[in-house]
VEXROKOL-468563 format. One record per residue (C-alpha): residue in one letter; chain; x, y, z. Coordinates in Angstrom, 3 decimals, padded with zeros to 6 digits. Layout:
BEGIN
+--------+--------+----------+----------+----------+
: residu : chaine :        u :        v :        w :
+--------+--------+----------+----------+----------+
:      A :      A :        X :        Y :        Z :
...
+--------+--------+----------+----------+----------+
***
This chain:
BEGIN
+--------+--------+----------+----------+----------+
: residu : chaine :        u :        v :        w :
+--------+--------+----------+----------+----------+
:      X :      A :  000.000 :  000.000 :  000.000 :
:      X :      A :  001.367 :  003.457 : -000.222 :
:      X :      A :  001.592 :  006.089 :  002.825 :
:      X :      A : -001.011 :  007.423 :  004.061 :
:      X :      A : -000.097 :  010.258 :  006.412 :
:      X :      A : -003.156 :  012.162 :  008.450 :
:      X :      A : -003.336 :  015.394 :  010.123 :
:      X :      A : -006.024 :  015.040 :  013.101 :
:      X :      A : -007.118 :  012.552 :  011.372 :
:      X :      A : -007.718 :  013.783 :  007.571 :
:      X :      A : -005.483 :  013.254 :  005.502 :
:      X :      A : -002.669 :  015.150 :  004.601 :
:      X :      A : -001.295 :  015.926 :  001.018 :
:      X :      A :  001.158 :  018.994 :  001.314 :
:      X :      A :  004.307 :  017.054 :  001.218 :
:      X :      A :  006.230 :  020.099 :  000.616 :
:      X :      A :  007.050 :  020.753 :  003.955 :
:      X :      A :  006.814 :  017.122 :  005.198 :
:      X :      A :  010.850 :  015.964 :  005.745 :
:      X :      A :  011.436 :  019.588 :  007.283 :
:      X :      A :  008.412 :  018.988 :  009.703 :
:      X :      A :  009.387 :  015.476 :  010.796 :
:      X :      A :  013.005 :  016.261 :  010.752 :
:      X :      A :  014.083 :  019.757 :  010.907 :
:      X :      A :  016.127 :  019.473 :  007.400 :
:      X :      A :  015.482 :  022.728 :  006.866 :
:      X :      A :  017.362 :  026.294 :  007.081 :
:      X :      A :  016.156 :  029.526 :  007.417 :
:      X :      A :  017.302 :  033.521 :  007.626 :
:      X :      A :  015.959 :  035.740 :  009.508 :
:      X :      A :  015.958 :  040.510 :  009.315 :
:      X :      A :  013.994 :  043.209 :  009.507 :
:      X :      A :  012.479 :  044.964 :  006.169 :
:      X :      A :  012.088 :  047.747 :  006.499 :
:      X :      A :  010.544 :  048.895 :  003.445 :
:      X :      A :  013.469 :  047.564 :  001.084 :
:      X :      A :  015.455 :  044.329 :  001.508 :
:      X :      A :  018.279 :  045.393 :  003.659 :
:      X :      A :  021.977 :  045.816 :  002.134 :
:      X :      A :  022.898 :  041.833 :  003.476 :
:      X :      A :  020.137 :  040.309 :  001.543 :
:      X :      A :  023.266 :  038.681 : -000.214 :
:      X :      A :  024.743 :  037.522 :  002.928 :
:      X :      A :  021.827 :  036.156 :  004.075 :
:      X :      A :  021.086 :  034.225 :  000.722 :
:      X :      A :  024.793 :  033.173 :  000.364 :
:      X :      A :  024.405 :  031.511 :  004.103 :
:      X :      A :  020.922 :  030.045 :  003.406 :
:      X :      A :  022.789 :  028.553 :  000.604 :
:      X :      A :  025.734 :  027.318 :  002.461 :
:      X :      A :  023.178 :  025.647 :  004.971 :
:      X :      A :  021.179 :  023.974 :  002.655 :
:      X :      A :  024.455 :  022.203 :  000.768 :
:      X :      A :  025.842 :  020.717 :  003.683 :
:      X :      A :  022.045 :  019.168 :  004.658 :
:      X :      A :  022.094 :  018.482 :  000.422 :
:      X :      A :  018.722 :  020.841 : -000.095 :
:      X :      A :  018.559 :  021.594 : -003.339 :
:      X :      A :  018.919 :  025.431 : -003.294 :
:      X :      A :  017.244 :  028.158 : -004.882 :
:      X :      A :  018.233 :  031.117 : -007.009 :
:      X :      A :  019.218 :  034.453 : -005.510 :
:      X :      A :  016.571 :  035.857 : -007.831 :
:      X :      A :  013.722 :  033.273 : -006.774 :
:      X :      A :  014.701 :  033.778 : -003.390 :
:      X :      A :  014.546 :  037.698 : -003.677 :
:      X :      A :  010.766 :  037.405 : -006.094 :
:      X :      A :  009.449 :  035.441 : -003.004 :
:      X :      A :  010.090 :  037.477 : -000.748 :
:      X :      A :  009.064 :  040.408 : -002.617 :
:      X :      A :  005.833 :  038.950 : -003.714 :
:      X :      A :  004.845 :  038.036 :  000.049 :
:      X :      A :  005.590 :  041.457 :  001.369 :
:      X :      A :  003.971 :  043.556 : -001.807 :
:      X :      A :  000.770 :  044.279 : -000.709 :
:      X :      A :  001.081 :  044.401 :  002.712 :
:      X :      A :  000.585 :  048.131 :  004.577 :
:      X :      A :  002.482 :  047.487 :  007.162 :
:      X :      A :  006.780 :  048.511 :  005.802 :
:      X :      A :  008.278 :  047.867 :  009.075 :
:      X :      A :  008.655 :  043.904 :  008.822 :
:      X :      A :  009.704 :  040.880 :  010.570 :
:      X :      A :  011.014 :  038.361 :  007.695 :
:      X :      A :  011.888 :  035.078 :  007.973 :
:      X :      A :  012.867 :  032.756 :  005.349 :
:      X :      A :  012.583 :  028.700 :  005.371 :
:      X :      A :  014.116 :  026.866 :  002.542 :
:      X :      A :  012.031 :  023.124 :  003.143 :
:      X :      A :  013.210 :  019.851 :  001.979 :
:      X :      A :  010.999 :  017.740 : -000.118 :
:      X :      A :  011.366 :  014.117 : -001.387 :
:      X :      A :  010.317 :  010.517 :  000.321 :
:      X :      A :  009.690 :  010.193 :  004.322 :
:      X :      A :  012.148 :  007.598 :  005.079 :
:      X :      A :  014.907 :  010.050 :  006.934 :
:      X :      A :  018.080 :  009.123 :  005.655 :
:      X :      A :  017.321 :  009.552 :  001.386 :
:      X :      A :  018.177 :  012.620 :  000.174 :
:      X :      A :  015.612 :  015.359 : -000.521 :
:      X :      A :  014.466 :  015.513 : -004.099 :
:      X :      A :  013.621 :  019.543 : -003.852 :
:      X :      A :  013.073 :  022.519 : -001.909 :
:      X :      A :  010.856 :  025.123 : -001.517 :
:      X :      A :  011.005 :  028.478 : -000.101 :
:      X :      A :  008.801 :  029.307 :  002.725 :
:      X :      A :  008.127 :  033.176 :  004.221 :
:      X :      A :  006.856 :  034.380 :  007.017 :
:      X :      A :  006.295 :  038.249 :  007.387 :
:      X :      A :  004.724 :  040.003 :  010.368 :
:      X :      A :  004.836 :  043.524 :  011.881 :
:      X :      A :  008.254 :  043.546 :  013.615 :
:      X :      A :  008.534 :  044.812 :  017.500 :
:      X :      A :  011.260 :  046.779 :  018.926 :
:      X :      A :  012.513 :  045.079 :  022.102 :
:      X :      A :  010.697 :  046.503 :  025.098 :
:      X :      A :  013.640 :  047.004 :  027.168 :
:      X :      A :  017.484 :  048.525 :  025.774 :
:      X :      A :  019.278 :  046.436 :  027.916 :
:      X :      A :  019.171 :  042.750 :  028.762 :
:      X :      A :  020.036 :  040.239 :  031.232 :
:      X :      A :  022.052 :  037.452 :  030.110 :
:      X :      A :  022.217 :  033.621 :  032.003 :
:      X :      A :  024.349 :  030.540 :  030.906 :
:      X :      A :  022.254 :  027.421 :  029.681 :
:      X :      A :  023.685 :  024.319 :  031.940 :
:      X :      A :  023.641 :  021.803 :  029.021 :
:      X :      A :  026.811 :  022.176 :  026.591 :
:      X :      A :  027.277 :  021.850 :  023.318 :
:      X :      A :  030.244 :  020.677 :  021.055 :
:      X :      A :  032.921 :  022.387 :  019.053 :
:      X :      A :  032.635 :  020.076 :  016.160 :
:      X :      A :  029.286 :  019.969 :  015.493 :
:      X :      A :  028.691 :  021.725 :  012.309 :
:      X :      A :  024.931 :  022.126 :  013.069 :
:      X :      A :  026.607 :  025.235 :  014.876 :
:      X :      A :  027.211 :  026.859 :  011.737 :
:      X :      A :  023.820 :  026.952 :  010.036 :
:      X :      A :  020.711 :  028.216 :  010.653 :
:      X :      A :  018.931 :  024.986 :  010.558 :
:      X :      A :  015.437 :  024.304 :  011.711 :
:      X :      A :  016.406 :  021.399 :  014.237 :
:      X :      A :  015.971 :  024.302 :  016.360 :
:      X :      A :  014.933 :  022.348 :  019.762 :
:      X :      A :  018.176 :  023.150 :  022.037 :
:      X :      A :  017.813 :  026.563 :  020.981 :
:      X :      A :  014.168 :  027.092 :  022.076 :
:      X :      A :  014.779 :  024.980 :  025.508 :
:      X :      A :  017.941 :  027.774 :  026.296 :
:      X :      A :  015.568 :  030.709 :  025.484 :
:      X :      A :  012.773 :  029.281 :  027.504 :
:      X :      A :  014.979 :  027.823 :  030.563 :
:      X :      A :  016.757 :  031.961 :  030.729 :
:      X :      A :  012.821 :  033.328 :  030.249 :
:      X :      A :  012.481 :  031.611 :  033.498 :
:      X :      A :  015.495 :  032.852 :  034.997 :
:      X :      A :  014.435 :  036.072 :  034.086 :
:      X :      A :  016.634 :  036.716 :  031.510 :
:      X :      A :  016.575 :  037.204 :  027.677 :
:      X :      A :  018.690 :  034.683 :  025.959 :
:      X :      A :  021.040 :  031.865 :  027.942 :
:      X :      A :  024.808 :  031.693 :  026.573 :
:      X :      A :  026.068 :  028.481 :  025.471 :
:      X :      A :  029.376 :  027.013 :  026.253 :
:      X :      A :  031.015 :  023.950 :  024.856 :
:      X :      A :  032.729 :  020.698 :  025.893 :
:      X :      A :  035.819 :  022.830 :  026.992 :
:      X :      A :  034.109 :  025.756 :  028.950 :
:      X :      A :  034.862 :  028.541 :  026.431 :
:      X :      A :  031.766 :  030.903 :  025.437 :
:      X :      A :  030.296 :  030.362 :  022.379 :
:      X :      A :  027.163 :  032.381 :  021.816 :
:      X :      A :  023.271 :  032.796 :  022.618 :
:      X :      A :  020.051 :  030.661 :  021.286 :
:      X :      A :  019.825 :  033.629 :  019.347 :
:      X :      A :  023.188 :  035.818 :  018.801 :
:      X :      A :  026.457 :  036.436 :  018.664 :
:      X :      A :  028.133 :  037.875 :  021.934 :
:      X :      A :  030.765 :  040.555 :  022.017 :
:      X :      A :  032.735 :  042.257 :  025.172 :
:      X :      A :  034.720 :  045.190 :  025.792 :
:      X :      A :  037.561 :  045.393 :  028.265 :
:      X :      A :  039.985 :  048.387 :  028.458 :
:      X :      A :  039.282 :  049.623 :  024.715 :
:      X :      A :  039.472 :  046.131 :  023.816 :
:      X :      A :  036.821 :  044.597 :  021.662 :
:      X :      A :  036.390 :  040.451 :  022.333 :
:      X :      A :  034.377 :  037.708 :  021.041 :
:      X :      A :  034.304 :  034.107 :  020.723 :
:      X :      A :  035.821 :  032.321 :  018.068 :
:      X :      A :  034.281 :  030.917 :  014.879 :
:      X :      A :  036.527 :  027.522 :  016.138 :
:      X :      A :  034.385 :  027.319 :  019.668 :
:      X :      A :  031.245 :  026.372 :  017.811 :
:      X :      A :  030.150 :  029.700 :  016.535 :
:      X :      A :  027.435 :  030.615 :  013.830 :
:      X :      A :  029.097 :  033.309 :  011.654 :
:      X :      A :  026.822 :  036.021 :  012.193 :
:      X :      A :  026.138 :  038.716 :  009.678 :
:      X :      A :  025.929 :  041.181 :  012.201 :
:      X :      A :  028.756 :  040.059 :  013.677 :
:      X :      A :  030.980 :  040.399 :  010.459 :
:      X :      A :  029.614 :  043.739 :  010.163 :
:      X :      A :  030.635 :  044.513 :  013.880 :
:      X :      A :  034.374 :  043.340 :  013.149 :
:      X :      A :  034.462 :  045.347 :  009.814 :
:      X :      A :  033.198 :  048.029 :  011.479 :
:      X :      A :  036.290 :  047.551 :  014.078 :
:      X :      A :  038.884 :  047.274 :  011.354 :
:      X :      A :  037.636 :  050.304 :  009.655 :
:      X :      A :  037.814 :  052.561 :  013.309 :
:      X :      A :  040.880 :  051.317 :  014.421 :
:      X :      A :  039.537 :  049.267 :  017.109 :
:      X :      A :  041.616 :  046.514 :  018.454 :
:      X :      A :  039.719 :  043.522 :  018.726 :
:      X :      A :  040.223 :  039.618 :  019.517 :
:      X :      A :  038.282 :  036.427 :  018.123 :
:      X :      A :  039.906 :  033.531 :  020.715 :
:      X :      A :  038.706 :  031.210 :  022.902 :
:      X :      A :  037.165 :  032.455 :  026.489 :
:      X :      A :  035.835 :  031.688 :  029.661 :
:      X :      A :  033.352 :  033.121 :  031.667 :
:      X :      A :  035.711 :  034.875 :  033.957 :
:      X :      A :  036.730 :  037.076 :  031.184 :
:      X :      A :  032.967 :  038.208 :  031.062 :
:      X :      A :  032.638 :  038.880 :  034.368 :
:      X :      A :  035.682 :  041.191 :  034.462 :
:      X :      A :  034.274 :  043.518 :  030.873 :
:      X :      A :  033.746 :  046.825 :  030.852 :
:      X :      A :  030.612 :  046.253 :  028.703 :
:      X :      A :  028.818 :  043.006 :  027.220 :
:      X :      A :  026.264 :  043.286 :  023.880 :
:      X :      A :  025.194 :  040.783 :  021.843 :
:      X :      A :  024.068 :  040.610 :  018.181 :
:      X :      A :  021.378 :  039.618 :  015.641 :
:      X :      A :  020.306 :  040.544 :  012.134 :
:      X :      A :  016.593 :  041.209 :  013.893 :
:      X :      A :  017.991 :  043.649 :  016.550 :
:      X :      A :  021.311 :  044.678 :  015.771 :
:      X :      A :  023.542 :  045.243 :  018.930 :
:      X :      A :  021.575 :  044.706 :  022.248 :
:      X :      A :  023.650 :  046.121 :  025.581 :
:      X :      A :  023.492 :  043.677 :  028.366 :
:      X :      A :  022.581 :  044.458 :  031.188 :
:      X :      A :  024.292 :  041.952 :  033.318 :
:      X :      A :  024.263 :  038.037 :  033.705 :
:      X :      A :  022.750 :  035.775 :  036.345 :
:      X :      A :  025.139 :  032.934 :  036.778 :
+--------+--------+----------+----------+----------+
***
C-alpha cells in the first residue's frame, strides 16, 4: 500500500514541507524589512545557501529567493517587517534519502522593537560541542535553541549563553556575543562552535575600519565577568547592551 499520512485525522497531502516537519532538514534567515530588503540580503542568501548544501537541499536562485520574498511582502501596509525565510526539503519520508527539492517558505509580520534597551544574560547548563557543524547553520532542528531561550525566560533573563565541551563561550540561542575590556573589543571564536553572524561580520568590519583593536579567541566566563561592557548581536535587533548576567 502506499503512505497514508493524516493530520487530526484527515489526511494530509502537502508534502512540501513534510521531511522539514518530521526532521528539521530545513534552514532559514531571519531581518527586519524595512521597506526595502536590507543591504545583506546577499549575505543572508549566500548563508541560506551554504546551509542547505551541507544538509544536500537543493537550493534556490538568488533571484527566486529575492521574487518570493518580494511577492509576500507587496501588498502588505504594514513597511516595518519581521522576515523570515525557510528553505524546506521535499522528497520521500524515510529520513536518511536525500531530498528531491526545496521550496522556499516566508513568514512576514509587523516587527517589535525590544521593550527594554538592555538585557540580562544567564548561561544554559547543558553544553554543546565544538565540532558539530549544526553550529554553523541556521537549521530548523531548532529544539536546544528554544529549551535555552525558555529555561533563561524563566530565569528572568533574555537569551542563555552556550558554552562547549571545553568551557569557552560560544554564543546565545539567538546571537552572537561581544565584550569590551579596556578599549578592547572580544568575542568568541568561529573555532568554539560559533554561527558566523552577519551582524557580527559587520561589527568586526566596522572595528577594522575605526581602528579598534579587537580579539576572536577562545574564552571563559571569567573574562565576562571582568568587561567593561557586554552586547550581543542579531540581524533582527542589531547590537543589544546587556545588562548583566545571572550565573
Amino acid at each position: 500500500m502506499e503512505e497514508v499520512i493524516t493530520l487530526n485525522g484527515k489526511r494530509f497531502l502537502n508534502k512540501k514541507v513534510l521531511r522539514t516537519l518530521m526532521y528539521g532538514e530545513g534552514v532559514f534567515e531571519t531581518f527586519r524589512y524595512k521597506g526595502r530588503l536590507p543591504k545583506t540580503i546577499d549575505k543572508h542568501y549566500q548563508r541560506l545557501v551554504e546551509g542547505a548544501k551541507l544538509l544536500s537541499i537543493p537550493a534556490i536562485t538568488k533571484e527566486d529567493y529575492i521574487y518570493y520574498i518580494e511577492e509576500t511582502v507587496k501588498n502588505l501596509e504594514e513597511k516595518d517587517l519581521y522576515i523570515k525565510t525557510i528553505l524546506t526539503s521535499q522528497g520521500n519520508s524515510y529520513f536518511p534519502l536525500l531530498p528531491e527539492a526545496s521550496n522556499l517558505l516566508v513568514i512576514a509580520k509587523p516587527f517589535k522593537p525590544l521593550e527594554k534597551k538592555e538585557v540580562k544574560l544567564t548561561v544554559y547548563p547543558y553544553k554543546v560541542h565544538s565540532s558539530d557543524p549544526l553550529l554553523r547553520i541556521k537549521s530548523t532542528s531548532y529544539a536546544r535553541n528554544i529549551l535555552a531561550k525558555r529555561y533563561a525566560l524563566e530565569k528572568g533573563a533574555f537569551d542563555s549563553i552556550f558554552l562547549n565541551e571545553n568551557d569557552e563561550i560560544t554564543e546565545t540561542s539567538s546571537a552572537n556575543i561581544f565584550w569590551i575590556k579596556d578599549k578592547h573589543l572580544y568575542t568568541p571564536s568561529l573555532e568554539c562552535g560559533v554561527l558566523k553572524g552577519i551582524t557580527r561580520q559587520i561589527v568586526l568590519e566596522q572595528a577594522v575600519r575605526k581602528g579598534l583593536w579587537f580579539t576572536e579567541g577562545r574564552f571563559k566566563l571569567e573574562d565576562l565577568k571582568s568587561a567593561d561592557f557586554i552586547f550581543i548581536t542579531n540581524s533582527l535587533h542589531g547590537i543589544i547592551r546587556v545588562k548583566s548576567i545571572i550565573y
